[in-house]
Residue, then its C-alpha position, 0 to 999 in steps of 0.5 A: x573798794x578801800x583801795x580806790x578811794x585810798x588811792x584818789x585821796x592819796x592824790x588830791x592834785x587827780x581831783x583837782x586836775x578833772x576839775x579843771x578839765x571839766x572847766x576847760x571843756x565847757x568854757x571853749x564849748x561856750x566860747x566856740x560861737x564867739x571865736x569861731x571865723x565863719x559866723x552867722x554875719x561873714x556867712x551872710x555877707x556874700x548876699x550883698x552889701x550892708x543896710x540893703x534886704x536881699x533874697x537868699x537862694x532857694x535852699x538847696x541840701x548842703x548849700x544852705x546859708x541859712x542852717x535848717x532853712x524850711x524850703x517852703x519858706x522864701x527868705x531874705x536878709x539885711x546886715x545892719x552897721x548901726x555906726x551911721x544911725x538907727x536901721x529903718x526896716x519897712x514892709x508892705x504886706x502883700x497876702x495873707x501868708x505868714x511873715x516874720x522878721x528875726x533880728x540877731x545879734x552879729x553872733x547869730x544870737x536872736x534879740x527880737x522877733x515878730x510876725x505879721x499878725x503884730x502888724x499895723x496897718x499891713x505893714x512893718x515900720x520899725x527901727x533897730x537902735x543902739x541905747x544911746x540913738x533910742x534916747x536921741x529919738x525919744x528926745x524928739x517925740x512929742x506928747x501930740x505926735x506919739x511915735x508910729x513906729x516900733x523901735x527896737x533895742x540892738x545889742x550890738x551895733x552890727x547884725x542881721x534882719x532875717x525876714x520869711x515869707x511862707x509858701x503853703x504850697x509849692x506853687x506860691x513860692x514866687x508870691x512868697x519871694x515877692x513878699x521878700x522883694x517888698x523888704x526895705x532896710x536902709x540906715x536913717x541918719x538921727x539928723x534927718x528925723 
C-alpha cells in the first residue's frame, strides 16, 4: 500500500493529467448538442418551410423525426426566424382531447410548454418574442385594452413549435391530425400591430 501511494506522489504531473482528462471528458459531453450538425432544427427543417405548422409523418421505428415520438400522438411542427418579427401561433380547439404546445430553443432545448387546459376560450393565441419585440409590444398596450394574448419570451431568434394532439384510440387518429391541421404560425410584423 506504501508503495502505491509513494509511487502517485512521486508523480504530481499523474493527478494532474486525470484531472484534466476528467475536464475534458465532461466539457465535449456537454458541448456535443451544441456542435453537433444534425440538430433538432436541421432534423426538422425537411417538414417545410419556416413561420408555417406542418404535420409530421406518422411515427414509424427508425424513421422518427421526432425521438421517442408516442404513435398515439398526431404531431406537428412550426420553425420560427424571429428576425421579421414576433411568431403569432393560433388554434382553435376542435375535441376534448388532449393538446400541447413545446416551445424550444434552435438547440431542441425546451423554453415553455403548455396544454389545452391553459386554454381560453378554446383556443391558443400566443407570441414568441425576443426581449426587445416584447418591450416594443408592452409599449403599445394600453391600460383600457389589457393584451389578450399570452406572449412568450424566446431564447433565440431561431426555434421550433412542436405542437401534439392525443388519440385515445387508434381510431381517432384522423381527429387528432385534424387538430394539428387547425395549427397556425406565421411571423406578425410589430409595425402592423
Amino acid at each position: 500500500m506504501r508503495l502505491r501511494g509513494q509511487a502517485v506522489a512521486d508523480r504530481p504531473w499523474l493527478i494532474a493529467a486525470l484531472v484534466l482528462a476528467g475536464f475534458v471528458h465532461i466539457a465535449s459531453v456537454l458541448a456535443m448538442p451544441r456542435l453537433a450538425q444534425d440538430d433538432a432544427f436541421a432534423r426538422l427543417a425537411s417538414a417545410g418551410p419556416l413561420n408555417e405548422f406542418h404535420a409530421l409523418p406518422r411515427p414509424e421505428p427508425g424513421a422518427e423525426l421526432v425521438p421517442f415520438n408516442d404513435p398515439a400522438f398526431s404531431a406537428g411542427v412550426c420553425l420560427f426566424d424571429l428576425s421579421e418579427g414576433p411568431l403569432h401561433v393560433r388554434a382553435r380547439l376542435i375535441s376534448d382531447s388532449f393538446v400541447s404546445l413545446s416551445f424550444h430553443s434552435r438547440h431542441g432545448t425546451v423554453f415553455y410548454a403548455l396544454t389545452d387546459k391553459a386554454t381560453t376560450r378554446r383556443a391558443f393565441d400566443l407570441f414568441v418574442a425576443t426581449a426587445d419585440q416584447l418591450a416594443a409590444m408592452e409599449a403599445k398596450d394600453t391600460e383600457e385594452e389589457p393584451p389578450q394574448e399570452l406572449r412568450v419570451l424566446a431564447s433565440g431568434k431561431k426555434g421550433f413549435v412542436l405542437a401534439r394532439a392525443l388519440a385515445p384510440q387508434p381510431s381517432a387518429y384522423e381527429d387528432a391530425a385534424a387538430q394539428i391541421a387547425e395549427m397556425n404560425c406565421s411571423i406578425e410584423p410589430l409595425e402592423g400591430r
